[in-house]
N, C-alpha and C positions, 0 to 999 in steps of 0.2 A: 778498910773500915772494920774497926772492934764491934761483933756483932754481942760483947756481952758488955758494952756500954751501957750506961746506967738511961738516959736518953732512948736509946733505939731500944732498949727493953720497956719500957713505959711507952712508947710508940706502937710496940708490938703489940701489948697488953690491948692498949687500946684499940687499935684497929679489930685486933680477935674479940672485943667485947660489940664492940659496932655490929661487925658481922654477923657474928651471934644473935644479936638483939633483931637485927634486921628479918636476918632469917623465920626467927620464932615471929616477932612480932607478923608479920607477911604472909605466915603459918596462920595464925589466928585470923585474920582478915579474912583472907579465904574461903571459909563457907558462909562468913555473912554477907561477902559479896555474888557468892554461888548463890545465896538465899536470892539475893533482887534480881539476879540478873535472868534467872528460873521463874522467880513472882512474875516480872513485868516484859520477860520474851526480847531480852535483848541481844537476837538469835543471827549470828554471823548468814550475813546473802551472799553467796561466791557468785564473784563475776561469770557470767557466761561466755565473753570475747577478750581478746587477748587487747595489746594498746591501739590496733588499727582498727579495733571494732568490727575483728573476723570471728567468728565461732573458733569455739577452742575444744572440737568431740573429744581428742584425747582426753584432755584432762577433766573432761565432765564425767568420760567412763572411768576413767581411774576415780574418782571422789565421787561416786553416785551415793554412795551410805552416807556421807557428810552430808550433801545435797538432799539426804532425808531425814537425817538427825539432828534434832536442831541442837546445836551448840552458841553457847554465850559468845560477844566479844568484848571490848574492853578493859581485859583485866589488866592491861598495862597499868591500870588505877593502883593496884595490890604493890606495883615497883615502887614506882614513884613519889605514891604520896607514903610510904615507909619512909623512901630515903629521904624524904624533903625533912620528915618530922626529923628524923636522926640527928639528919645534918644539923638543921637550927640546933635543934638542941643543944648539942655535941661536938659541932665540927666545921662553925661557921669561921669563915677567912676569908679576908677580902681577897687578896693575891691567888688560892689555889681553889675556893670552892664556890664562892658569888656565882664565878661564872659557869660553870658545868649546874650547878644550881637551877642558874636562869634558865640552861637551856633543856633541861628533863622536864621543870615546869611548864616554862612556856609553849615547848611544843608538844608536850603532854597535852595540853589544853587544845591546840591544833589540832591533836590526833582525837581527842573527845569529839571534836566537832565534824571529823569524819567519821567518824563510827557511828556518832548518832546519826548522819545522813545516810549512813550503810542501813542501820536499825531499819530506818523510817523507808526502805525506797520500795518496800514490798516485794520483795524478790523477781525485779524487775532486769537486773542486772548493773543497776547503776554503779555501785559496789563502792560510793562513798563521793566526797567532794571530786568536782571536776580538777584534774590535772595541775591545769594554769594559774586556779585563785589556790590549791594546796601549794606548787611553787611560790608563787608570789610571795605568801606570807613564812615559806621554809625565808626564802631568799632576804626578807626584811627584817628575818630573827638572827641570819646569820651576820648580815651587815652590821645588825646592832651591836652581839657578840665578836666580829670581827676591829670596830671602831674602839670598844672597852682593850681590847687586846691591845692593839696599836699606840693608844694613846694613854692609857690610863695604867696599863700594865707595864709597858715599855717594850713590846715584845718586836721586833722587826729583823730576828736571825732563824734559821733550819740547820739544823744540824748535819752536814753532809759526809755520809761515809768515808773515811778514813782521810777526811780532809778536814772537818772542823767546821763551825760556825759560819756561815756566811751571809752577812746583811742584804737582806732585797728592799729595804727601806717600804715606800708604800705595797709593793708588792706582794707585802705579805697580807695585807687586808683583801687581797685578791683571792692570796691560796688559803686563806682560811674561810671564807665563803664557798671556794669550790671540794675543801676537804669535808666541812658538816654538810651541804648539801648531800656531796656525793655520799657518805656512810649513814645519814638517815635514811637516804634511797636503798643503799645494798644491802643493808640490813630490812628490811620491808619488805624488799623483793626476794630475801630468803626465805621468810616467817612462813613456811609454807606447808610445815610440815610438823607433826606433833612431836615437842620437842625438839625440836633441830636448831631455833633460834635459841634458847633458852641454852642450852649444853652449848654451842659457838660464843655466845655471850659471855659466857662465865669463863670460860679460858682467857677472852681477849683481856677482861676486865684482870683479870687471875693476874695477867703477864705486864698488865700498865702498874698494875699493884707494885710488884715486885720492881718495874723499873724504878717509878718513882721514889718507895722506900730508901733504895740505895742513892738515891741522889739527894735524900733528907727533903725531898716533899712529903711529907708525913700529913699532910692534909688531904693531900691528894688520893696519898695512898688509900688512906682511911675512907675515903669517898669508894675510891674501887670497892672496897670489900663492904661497903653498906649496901654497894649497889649489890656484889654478889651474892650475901644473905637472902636480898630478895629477890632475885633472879632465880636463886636454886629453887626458894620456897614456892617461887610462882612453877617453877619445870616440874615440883612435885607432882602436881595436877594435871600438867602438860602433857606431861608423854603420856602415850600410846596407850588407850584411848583416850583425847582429853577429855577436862573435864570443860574446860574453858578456853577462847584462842588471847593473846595478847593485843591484836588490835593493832589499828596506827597511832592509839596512846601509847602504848609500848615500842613497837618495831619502829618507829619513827625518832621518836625521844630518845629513845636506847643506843640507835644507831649515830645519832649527831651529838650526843654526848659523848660516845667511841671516839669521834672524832677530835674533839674539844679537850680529850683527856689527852689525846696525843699530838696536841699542840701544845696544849701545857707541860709537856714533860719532853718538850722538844726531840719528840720521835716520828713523827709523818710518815719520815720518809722509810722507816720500818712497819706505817701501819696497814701496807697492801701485802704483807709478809703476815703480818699475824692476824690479820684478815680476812687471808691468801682466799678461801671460800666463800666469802661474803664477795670476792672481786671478780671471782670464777661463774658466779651463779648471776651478778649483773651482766658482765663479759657476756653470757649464754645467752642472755635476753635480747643483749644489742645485736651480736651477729648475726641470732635467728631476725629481726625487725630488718636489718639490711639484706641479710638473703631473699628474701620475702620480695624484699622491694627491688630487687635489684635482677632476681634472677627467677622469680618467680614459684621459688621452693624450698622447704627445709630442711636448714641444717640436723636440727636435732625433732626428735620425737614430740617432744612438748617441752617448753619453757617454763620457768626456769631449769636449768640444767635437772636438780632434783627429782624432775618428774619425767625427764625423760630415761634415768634410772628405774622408774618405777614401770615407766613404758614399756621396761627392755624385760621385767619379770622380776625385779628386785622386791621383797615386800620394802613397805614403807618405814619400820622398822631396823630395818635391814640399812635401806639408804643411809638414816639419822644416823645410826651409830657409826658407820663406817665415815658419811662425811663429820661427826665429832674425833675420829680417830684421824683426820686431815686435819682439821683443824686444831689438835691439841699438837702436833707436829710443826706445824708452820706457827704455832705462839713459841716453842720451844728454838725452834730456827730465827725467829723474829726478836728474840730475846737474848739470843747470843752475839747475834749481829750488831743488837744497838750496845751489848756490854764488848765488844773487841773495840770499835768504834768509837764509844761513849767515852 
């Protein structure tokens, strides 16, 4: 592929104006949403129990200054509604961006509706919508986005390492409901730490960019990079001390978007590779919830893995960068693999 094509140079252009735009505009947001979200206390409550509704001292001694500081949540608002304007504007397709579209909106809005239950629960511990109605309604956004896929996209092949395309016929309405479930959860269950998800995000986004380009989704691409404009502009604030956390508007939406971009560009099965962290840090939760239940003890210091680095003496800082330094590895690894393959 002639990368001084008259095409892929005007694709380029473009996508670097998006991005651009994204970032600055995202930039701007930012203290007028620090403004309300400081006005009217819309001040992150950290869970007190882990998912069995046991105490969690660990990680309450580790975060006790958070647990005194009140920080904002929500600002997943500053991502999404950037990209949403961009996109229209700029970069709407039915084929490569409707659907990753729908789904930063719509579960953007799901994720609003947890946060504001976190807002409101008085630092009680509730720490946002119950479990089962937040599934429920992941599960009936993905079905929706899985049926567009199947039927109206034509999509029913995965691309399988060094073997080529293989049709699973309805099957794939299966794994594309278990792919965005699963990466709006492991992305969520990362966002744990100041800056950690934001710098993870922007590589994974970085490395869908780049696949897609070269395979002339150029809509797709351009989507990656609006998103990472405002992903960086939002980490600006992020890291260490935030200013503000991203929320289940964010880590939610963010993460099943990951996933959606990497059915559209017929990578999945590279996406637990360039991930590889976001897989590690779920993995860490599950084993410790089965150790627990099974043998009465744990595996790790505290959950997610993250924090039982923090347990062991790592500052928090120290953790971020080093798990961004894994992760910008395995997007590098996860990208070479789907171009041998590819």
């Amino acid at each position: 592929m002639n990368i001084t094509n008259p095409e892929m140079v005007q694709q380029l252009l473009k996508i670097g104006m998006l991005s651009g735009a994204s970032f600055v505009m995202a930039l701007l947001i930012a203290p007028v949403f620090t403004h309300f979200a400081y006005k009217y206390k819309w001040w992150k409550k950290i869970r007190g129990t882990d998912m069995n509704g046991d105490e969690t001292p660990v990680f309450n001694k580790l975060h006790k200054e958070k647990h005194k500081r009140n920080i904002p949540t929500m600002a997943g608002v500053i991502i999404w509604g950037t990209v949403l304007v961009l996109t229209v504007a700029f970069n709407l397709n039915r084929a490569q961006t409707w659907l990753p579209l729908f789904t930063i909106g719509s579960v953007g809005l799901l994720g609003i509706v947890d946060d504001v239950v976190n807002i409101k629960s008085g630092g009680n511990g509730v720490g946002g919508l119950k479990a089962k109605i937040k599934m429920s309604w992941l599960l009936i956004i993905a079905l929706a986005g899985s049926l567009w896929f199947y039927f109206k996209l034509g999509y029913n092949a995965i691309n399988v390492p060094f073997v080529g395309d293989v049709h699973i016929g309805w099957l794939y309405i299966l794994l594309f409901v278990l792919v965005f479930v699963s990466s709006a959860n492991a992305v969520n269950i990362t966002d744990g730490l100041d800056g950690l998800s934001g710098g993870l995000l922007s590589a994974s986004f970085l490395t869908f960019l780049i696949i897609a380009f070269f395979q002339g989704n150029y809509g797709i691409a351009a989507f990656c990079g609006t998103l990472i404009g405002a992903i960086l502009a939002y980490t600006w604030f992020n890291v260490y001390p935030a200013r503000f956390f991203m929320g289940d508007t964010g880590a939610v939406s963010m993460g099943a978007t990951l996933g959606v971009v990497a059915m559209l560009t017929n990578s999945v099965l590279v996406l637990p590779i360039i991930g590889f962290v976001f897989v590690v840090e779920t993995l860490s939760v599950i084993l410790q919830l089965f150790a627990k239940k099974l043998w009465g003890r744990k595996i790790f210091l505290s959950t997610p893995i993250h924090h039982h680095f923090e347990a062991k003496g790592w500052p928090e800082t120290k953790v971020t960068m080093r798990f961004w330094i894994i992760g910008a590895i395995a997007c590098v690894l996860g990208l070479v693999l789907r171009f041998i393959y590819g």
